[in-house]
FISE-739526 format. One record per residue (C-alpha): residue number from 1; chain; x, y, z. Coordinates in steps of 0.05 Angstrom, whole numbers. Each point is the difference from the previous one (the first is absolute). Example, Ala and Ser with C-alpha at 12.3 -4.5 7.8 and 13.67 -1.06 7.14 Angstrom:
residues 2
+------+-------+--------+--------+--------+
| resi | chain |      x |      y |      z |
+------+-------+--------+--------+--------+
|    1 |     A |    246 |    -90 |    156 |
|    2 |     A |     27 |     69 |    -13 |
+------+-------+--------+--------+--------+
This chain:
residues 432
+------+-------+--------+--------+--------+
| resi | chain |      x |      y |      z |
+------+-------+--------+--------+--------+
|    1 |     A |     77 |   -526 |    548 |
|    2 |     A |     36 |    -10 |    -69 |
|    3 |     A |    -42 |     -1 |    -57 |
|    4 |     A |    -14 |    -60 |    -32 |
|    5 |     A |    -36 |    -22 |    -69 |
|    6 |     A |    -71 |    -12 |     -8 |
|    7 |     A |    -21 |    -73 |    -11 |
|    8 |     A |    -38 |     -6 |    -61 |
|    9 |     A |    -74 |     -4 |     17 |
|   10 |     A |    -65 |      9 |    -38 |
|   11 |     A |    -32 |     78 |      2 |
|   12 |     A |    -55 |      4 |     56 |
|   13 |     A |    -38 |     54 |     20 |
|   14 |     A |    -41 |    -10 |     61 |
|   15 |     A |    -54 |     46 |     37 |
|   16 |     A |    -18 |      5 |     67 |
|   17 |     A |    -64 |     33 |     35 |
|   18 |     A |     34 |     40 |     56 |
|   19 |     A |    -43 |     44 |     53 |
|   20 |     A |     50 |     38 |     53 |
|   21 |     A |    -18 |     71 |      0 |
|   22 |     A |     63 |     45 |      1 |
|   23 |     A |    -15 |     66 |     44 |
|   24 |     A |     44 |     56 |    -35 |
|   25 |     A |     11 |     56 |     33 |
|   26 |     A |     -4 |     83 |    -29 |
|   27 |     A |     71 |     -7 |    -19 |
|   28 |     A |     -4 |    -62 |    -39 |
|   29 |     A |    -64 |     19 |    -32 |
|   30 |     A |     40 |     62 |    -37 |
|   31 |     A |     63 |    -46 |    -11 |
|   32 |     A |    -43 |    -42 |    -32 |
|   33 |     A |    -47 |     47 |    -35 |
|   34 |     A |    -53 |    -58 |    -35 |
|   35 |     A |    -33 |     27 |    -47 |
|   36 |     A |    -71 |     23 |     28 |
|   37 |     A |     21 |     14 |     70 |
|   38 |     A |     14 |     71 |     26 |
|   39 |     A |     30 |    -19 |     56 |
|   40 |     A |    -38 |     47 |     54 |
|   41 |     A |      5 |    -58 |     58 |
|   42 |     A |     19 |    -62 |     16 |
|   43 |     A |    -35 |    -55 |    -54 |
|   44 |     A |      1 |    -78 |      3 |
|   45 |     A |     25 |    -38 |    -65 |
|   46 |     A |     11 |    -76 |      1 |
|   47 |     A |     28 |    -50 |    -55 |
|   48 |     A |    -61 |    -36 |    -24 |
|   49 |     A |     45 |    -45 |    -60 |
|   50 |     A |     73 |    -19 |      4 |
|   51 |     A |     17 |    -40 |    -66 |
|   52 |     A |     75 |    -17 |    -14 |
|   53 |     A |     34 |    -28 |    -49 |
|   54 |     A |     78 |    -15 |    -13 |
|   55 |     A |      9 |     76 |    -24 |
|   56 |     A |    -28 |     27 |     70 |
|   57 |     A |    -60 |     12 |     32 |
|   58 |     A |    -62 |     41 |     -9 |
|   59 |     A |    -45 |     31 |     55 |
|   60 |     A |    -75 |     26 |    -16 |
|   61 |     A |    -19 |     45 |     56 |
|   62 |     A |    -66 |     13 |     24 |
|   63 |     A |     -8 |     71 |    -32 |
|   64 |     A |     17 |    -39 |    -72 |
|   65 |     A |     76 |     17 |     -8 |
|   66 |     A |     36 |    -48 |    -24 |
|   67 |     A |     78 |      1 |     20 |
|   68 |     A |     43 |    -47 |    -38 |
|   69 |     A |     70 |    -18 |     41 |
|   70 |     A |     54 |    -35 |    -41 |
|   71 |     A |     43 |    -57 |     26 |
|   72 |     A |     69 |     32 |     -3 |
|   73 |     A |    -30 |     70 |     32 |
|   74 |     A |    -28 |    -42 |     55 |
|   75 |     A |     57 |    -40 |     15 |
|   76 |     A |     41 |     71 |     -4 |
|   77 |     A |    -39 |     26 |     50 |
|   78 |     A |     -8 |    -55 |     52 |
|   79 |     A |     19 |     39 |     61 |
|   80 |     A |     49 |    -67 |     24 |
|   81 |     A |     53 |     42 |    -42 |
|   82 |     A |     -2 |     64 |     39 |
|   83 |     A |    -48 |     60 |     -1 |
|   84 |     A |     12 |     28 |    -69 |
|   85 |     A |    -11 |     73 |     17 |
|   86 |     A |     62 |    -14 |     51 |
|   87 |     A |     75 |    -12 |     -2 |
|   88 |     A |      7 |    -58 |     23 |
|   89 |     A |    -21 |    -53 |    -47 |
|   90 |     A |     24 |    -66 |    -17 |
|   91 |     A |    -30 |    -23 |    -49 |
|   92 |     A |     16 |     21 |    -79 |
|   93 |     A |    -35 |      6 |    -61 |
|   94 |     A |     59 |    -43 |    -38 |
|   95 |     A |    -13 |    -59 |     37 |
|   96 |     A |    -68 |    -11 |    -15 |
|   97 |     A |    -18 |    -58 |    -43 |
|   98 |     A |    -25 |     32 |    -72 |
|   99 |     A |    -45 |    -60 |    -11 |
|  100 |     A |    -28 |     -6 |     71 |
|  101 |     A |    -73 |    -12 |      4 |
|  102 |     A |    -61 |      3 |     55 |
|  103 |     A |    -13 |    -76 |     18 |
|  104 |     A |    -60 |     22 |     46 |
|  105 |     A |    -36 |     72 |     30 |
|  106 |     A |    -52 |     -7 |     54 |
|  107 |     A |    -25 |     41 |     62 |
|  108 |     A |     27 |    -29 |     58 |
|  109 |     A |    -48 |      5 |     70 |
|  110 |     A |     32 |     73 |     20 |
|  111 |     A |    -23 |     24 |    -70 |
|  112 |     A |     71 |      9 |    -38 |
|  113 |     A |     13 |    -20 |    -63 |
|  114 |     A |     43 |    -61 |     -7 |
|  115 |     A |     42 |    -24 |    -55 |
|  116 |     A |     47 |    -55 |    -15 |
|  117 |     A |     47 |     -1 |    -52 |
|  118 |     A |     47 |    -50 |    -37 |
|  119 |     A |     65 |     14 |     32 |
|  120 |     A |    -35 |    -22 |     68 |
|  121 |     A |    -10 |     67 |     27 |
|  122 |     A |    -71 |     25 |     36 |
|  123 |     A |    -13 |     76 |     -6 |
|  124 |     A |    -57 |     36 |     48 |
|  125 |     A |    -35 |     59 |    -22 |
|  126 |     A |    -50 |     46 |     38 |
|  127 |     A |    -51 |     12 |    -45 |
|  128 |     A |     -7 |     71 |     13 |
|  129 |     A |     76 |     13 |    -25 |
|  130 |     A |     -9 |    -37 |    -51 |
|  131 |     A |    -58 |     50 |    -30 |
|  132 |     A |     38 |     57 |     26 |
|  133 |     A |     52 |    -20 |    -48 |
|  134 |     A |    -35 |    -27 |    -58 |
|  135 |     A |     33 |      7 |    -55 |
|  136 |     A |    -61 |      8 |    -51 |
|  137 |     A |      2 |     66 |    -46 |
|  138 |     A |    -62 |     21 |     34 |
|  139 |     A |     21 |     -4 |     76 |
|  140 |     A |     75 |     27 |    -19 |
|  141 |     A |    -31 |     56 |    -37 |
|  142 |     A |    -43 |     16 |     64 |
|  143 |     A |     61 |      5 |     50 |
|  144 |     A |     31 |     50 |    -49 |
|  145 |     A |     -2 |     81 |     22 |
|  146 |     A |    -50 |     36 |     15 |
|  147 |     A |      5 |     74 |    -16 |
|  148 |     A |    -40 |     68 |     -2 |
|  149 |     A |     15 |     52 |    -55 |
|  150 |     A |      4 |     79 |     13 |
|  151 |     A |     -4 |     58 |    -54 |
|  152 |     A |     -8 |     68 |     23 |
|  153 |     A |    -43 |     13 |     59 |
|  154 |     A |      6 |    -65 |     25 |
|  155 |     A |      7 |     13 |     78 |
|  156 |     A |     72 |    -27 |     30 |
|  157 |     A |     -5 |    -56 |     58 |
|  158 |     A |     24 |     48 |     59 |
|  159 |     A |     36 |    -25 |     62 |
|  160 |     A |     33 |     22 |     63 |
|  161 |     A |     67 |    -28 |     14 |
|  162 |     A |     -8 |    -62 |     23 |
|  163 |     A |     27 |    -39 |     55 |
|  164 |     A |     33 |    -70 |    -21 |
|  165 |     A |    -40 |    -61 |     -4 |
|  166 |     A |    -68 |     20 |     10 |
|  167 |     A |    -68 |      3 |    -47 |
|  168 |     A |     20 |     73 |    -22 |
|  169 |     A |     67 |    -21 |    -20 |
|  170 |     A |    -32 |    -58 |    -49 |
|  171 |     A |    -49 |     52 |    -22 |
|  172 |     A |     53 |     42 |    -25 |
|  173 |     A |     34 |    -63 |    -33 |
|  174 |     A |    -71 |    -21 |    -34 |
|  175 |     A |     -9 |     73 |    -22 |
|  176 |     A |     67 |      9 |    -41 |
|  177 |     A |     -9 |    -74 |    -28 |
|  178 |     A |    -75 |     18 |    -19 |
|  179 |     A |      7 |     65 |    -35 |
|  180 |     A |     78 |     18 |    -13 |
|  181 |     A |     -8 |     48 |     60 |
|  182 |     A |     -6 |     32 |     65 |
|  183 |     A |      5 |     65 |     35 |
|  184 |     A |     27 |     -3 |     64 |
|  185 |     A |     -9 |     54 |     57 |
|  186 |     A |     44 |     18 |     63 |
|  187 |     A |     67 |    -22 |    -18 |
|  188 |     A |     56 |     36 |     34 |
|  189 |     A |     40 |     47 |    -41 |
|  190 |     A |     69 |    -30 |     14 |
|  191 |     A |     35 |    -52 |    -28 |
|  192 |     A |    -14 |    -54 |     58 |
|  193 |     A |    -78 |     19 |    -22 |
|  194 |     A |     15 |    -21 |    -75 |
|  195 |     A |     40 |    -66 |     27 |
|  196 |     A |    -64 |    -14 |     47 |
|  197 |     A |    -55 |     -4 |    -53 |
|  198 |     A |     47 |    -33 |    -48 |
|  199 |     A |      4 |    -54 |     51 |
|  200 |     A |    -74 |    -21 |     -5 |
|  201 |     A |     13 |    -13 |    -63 |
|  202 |     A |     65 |    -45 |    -11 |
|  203 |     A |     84 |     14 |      9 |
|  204 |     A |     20 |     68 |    -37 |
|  205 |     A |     38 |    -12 |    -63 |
|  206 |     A |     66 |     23 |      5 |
|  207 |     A |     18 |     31 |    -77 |
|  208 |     A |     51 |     52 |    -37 |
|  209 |     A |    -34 |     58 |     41 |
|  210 |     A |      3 |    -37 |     63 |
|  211 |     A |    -65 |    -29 |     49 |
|  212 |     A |    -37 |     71 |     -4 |
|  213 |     A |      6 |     59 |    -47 |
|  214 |     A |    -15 |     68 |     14 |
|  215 |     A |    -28 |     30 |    -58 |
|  216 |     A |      2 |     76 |     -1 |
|  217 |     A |     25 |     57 |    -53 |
|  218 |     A |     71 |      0 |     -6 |
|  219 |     A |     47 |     50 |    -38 |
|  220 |     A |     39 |    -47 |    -35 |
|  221 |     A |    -61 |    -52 |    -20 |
|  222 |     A |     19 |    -63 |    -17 |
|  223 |     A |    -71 |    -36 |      2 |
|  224 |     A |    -60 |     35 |    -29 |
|  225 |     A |    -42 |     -1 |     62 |
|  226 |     A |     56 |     45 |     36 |
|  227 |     A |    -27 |     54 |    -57 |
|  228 |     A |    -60 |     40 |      9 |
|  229 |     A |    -27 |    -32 |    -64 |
|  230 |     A |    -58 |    -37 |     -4 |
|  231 |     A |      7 |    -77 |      0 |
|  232 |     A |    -48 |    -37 |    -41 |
|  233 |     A |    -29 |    -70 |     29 |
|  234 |     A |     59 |    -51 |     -9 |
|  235 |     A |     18 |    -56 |     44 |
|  236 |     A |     77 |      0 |     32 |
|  237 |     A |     57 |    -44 |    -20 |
|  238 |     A |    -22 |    -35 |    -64 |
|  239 |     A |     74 |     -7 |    -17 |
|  240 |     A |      5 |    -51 |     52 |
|  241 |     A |    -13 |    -75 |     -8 |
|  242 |     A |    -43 |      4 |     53 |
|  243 |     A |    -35 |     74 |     13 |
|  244 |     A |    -12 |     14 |     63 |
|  245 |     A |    -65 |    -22 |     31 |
|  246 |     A |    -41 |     30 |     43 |
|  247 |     A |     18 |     79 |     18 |
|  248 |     A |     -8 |     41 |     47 |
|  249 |     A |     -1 |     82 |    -18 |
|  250 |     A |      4 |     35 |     77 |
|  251 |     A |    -13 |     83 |     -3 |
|  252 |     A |     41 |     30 |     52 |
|  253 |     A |    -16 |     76 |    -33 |
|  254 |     A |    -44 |     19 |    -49 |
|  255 |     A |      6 |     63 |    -47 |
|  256 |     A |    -66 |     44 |     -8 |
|  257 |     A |     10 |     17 |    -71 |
|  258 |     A |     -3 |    -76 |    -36 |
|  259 |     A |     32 |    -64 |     14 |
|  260 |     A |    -62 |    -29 |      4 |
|  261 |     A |     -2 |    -88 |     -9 |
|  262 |     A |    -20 |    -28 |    -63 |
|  263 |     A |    -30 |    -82 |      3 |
|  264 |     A |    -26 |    -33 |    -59 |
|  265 |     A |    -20 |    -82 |      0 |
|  266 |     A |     45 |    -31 |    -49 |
|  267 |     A |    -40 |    -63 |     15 |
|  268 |     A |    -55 |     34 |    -25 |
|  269 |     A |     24 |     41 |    -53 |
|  270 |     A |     33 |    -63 |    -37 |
|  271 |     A |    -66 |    -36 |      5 |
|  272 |     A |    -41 |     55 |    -38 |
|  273 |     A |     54 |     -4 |    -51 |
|  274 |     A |     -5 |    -69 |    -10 |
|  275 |     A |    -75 |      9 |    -16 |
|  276 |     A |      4 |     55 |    -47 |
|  277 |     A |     63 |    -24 |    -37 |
|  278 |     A |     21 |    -72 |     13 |
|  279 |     A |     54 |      6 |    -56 |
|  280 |     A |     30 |     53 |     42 |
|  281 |     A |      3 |    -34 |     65 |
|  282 |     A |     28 |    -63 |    -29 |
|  283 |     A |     62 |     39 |    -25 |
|  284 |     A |      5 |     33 |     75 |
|  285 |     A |     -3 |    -57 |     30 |
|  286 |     A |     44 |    -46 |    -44 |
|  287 |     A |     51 |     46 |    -23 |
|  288 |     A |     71 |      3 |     42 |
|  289 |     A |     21 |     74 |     -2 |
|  290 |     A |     63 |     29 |     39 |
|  291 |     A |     -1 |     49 |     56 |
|  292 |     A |     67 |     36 |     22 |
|  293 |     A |     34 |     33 |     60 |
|  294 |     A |     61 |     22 |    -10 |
|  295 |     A |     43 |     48 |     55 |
|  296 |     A |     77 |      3 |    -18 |
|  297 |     A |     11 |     29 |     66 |
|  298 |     A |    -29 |    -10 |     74 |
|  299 |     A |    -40 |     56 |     41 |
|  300 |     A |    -27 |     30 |     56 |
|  301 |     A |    -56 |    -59 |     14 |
|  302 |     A |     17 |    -36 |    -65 |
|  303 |     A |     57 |    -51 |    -20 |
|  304 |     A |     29 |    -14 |    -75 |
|  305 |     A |    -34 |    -47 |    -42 |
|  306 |     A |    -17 |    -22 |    -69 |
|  307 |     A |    -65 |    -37 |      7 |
|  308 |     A |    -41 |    -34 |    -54 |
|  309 |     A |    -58 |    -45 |     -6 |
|  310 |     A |    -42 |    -22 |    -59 |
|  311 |     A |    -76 |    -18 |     15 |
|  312 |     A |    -64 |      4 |    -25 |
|  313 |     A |    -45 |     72 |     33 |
|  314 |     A |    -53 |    -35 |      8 |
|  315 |     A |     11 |    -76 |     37 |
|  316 |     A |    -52 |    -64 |      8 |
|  317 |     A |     -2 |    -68 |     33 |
|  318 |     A |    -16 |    -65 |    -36 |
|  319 |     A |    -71 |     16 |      8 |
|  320 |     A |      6 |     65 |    -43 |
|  321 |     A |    -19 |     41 |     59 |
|  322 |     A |     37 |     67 |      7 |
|  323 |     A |     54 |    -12 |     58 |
|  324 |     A |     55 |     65 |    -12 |
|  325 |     A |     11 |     63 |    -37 |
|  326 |     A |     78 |     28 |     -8 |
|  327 |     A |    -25 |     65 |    -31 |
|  328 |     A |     52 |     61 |      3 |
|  329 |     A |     12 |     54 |    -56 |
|  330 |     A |     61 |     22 |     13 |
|  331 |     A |     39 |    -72 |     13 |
|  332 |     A |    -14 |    -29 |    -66 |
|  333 |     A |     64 |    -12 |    -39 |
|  334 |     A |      3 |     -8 |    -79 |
|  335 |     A |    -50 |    -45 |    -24 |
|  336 |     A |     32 |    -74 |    -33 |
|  337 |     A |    -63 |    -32 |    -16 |
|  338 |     A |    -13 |    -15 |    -72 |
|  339 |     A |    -18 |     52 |    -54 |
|  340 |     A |    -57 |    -37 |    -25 |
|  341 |     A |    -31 |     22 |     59 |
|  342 |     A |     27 |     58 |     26 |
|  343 |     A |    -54 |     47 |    -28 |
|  344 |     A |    -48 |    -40 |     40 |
|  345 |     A |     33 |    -10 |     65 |
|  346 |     A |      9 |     79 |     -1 |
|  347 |     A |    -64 |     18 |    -17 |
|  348 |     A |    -29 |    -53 |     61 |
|  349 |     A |     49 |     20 |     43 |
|  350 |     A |    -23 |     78 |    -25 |
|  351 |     A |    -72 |    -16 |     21 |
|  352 |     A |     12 |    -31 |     66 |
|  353 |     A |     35 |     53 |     11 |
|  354 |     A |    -51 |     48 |     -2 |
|  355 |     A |    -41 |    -37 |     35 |
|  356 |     A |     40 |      1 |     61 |
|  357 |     A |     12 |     75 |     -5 |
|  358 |     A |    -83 |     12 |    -15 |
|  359 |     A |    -31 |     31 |     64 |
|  360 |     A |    -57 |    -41 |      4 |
|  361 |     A |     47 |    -51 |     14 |
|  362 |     A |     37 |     33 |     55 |
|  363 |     A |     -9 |     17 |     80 |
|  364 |     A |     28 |     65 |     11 |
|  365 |     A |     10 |     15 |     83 |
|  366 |     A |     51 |     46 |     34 |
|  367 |     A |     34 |    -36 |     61 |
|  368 |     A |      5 |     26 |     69 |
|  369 |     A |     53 |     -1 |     43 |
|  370 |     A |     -1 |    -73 |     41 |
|  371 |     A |    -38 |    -26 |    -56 |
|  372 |     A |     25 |    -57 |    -39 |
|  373 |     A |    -28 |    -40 |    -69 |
|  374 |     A |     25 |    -73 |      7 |
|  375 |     A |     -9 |    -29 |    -82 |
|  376 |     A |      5 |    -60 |    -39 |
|  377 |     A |     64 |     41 |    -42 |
|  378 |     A |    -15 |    -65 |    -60 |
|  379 |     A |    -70 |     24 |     -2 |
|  380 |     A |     -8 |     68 |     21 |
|  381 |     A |     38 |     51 |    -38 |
|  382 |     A |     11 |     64 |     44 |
|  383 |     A |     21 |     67 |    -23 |
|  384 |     A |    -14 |     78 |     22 |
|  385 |     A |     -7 |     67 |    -30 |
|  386 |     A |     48 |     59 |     -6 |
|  387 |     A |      3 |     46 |     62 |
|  388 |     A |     50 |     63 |     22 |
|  389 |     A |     44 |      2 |     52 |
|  390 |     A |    -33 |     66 |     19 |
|  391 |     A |    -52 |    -39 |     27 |
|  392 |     A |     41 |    -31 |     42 |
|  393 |     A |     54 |    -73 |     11 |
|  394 |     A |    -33 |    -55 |    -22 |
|  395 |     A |     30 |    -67 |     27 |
|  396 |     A |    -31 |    -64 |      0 |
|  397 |     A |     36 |    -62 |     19 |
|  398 |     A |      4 |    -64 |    -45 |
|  399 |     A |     19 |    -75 |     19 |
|  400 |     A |    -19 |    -63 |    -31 |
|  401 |     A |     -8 |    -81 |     21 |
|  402 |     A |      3 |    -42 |    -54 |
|  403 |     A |    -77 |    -47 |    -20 |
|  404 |     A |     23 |    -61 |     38 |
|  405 |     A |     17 |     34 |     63 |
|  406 |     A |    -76 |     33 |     -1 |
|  407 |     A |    -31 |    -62 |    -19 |
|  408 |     A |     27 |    -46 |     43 |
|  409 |     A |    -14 |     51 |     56 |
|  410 |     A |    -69 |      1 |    -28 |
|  411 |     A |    -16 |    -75 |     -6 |
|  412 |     A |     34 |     -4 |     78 |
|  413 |     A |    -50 |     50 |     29 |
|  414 |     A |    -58 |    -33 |    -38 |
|  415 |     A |     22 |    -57 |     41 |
|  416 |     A |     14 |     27 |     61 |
|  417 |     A |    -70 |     32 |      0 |
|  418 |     A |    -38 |    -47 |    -18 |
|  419 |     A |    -20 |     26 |    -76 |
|  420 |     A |    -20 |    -25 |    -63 |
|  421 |     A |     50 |      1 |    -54 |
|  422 |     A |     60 |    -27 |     19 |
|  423 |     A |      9 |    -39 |    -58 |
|  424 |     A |    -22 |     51 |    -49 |
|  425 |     A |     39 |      1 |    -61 |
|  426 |     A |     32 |     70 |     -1 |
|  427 |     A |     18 |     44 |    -63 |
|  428 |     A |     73 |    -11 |     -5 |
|  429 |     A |     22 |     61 |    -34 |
|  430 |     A |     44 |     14 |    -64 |
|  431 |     A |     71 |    -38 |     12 |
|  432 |     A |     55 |      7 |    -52 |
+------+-------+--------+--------+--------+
């Protein structure tokens, strides 16, 4: 319906004594994640007050939350226009009336919220959605992440391969969203093995070096990691707008004499920092610097490019909380931030540093052959130590799948078995 403009009327505000309980089941209870409720089982929580008002409506629920609905966001998301996490929707923002007001909100007798506007229209809500997506600081705060920290010798979440679809398969995918991490045992050596466990997690991203890279010593080096040198923890392609997202690192041969995985939380590394030198972390995580590629010429695995991206190292949402790290020594190009500060930014940037390289920080493990770690690469920086090529080829296999891919594959299998969490607010790493 076309919008229309509000007739003038006098402000009313009107409550009404409702008394439909709303059954909400385990997933809603941690979509909805009231303050005071742990969510274990299924809970019972019914609108006991809905007042409105010509700015929108407000619900008090039987646990005491309050959840305060405007008239434009309810009109917005009347589902006559279309499901809104779908395609296929008709109605538009741009044609709503901006002066449109509630005229009436009651419970109807199959327990939905009911309001009328003043372009005509009648909007339907179940009240369970509607507390699901409240939109009060409180309740949005409680759908956001929920994640576990790990220092050195925290143990890794260990899996077999897993078939498609199934409760091991969403274990893995709640593992690497929960800690940054996961080992993964019996993968097959070859390529089709890499391609297999990268397709639990999303479509392999198709880059400079091609869907997989094999990452073993060469002669003529042209990326660090094809030295025997140790790597210190970084996180890959922070020259890109968009870094790559979640990693996989598959061992195919292992050397005896080094090589061995370095993992260190960047998550958790940047939140210490903030609490022992909140000057520091403001500059790290408001300050654009550059980071460079540059290859003149292609190679074996590798195309030309020049590459460059300026972001912050350390990345976080509107809420402040930490959502990305782009942290990589040897990509940094010359900094062009201003000279007031420089001294500061490099003497932060010095610190966090060395907190990323400090042991107690770090998980140190040699991987097997068939063994895989699957990581968050905008969270957990990955690196190795030195090793010999008398000890043997070392060759480990790397692809990536950008954060959306594993997300959305996440969020699906949530659905698809029945889990809690689908509507979790997930970090959304450090874009250029």
């Amino acid at each position: 319906m076309p919008p229309m403009s509000a007739p003038a009327r006098s402000p009313m505000t009107r409550r009404v004594t409702t008394s439909p309980m709303i059954r909400l089941t385990r997933s809603g209870c941690t979509e909805v994640a009231v303050p005071g409720n742990n969510c274990p089982m299924e809970f019972e929580v019914a609108p006991t007050t809905l007042e409105f008002g010509e700015t929108g409506i407000a619900i008090r629920w039987s646990n005491g939350h309050r959840s305060r609905f405007h008239t434009l966001w309810l009109r917005d998301n009347c589902t006559s226009g279309g499901d809104k996490r779908g395609a296929h929707r008709t109605a538009l923002i741009s044609d709503l009336d901006p002066n449109l007001v509630v005229y009436d909100a009651h419970l109807n007798d199959d327990g939905d919220v009911e309001v009328s506007f003043s372009d005509g229209h009648v909007s339907t809500f179940d009240p369970g959605w509607l507390l699901a997506n409240c939109p009060e600081p409180e309740t949005r705060l409680g759908r956001s992440r929920r994640i576990a920290h790990f220092r050195a010798g925290t143990p890794l979440r260990e899996f077999s391969l897993p078939s498609a679809g199934g409760d091991e398969h969403g274990d893995l995918l709640d593992a690497v969203k929960e800690w940054g991490v996961a080992l993964v045992h019996d993968v097959p050596g070859d390529e089709a093995g890499t391609e297999q466990l990268a397709a639990l997690i999303g479509k392999v991203r198709d880059s400079d070096f091609g869907r997989l890279f094999d990452i073993v010593v060469e002669p003529d080096a042209w990326e660090s990691s094809q030295s025997t040198e140790a790597q210190d923890p970084h996180t890959d392609d922070p020259y890109r707008y968009s870094p790559s997202g979640t990693s996989i690192l598959h061992c195919v041969e292992v050397s005896t004499t080094g090589g061995d995985s370095l993992l260190v939380d960047g998550f958790a590394v940047a939140e210490q920092f903030r609490d022992d030198d909140p000057d520091g972390f403001e500059l790290l995580s408001t300050v654009s610097v550059p980071f460079v590629r540059h290859r003149a010429e292609s190679v074996d695995q590798g195309e030309d490019v020049h590459l460059v991206a300026d972001a912050t190292v350390i990345a976080v949402d509107r809420d402040d909380e930490i959502c990305g790290i782009r942290f990589h020594q040897r990509a940094f190009g010359p900094f062009d931030i201003n000279p007031a500060i420089m001294g500061d930014y490099y003497r932060a940037l010095i610190e966090f540093g060395r907190r990323i390289n400090d042991p107690v920080n770090t998980i140190q493990l040699r991987l097997e052959p068939g063994q895989a770690l699957v990581y968050d690469n905008q969270r957990a920086l990955h690196g190795r130590t030195a090793f010999s090529i008398a000890g043997g080829r070392r060759h480990v296999r790397l692809c990536t799948i950008d954060r959306d891919q594993f997300h959305s594959r996440l969020r699906r299998l949530r659905e698809e078995l029945e889990r809690p969490g689908a509507d979790e607010r997930l970090a959304v790493g450090n874009l250029s």
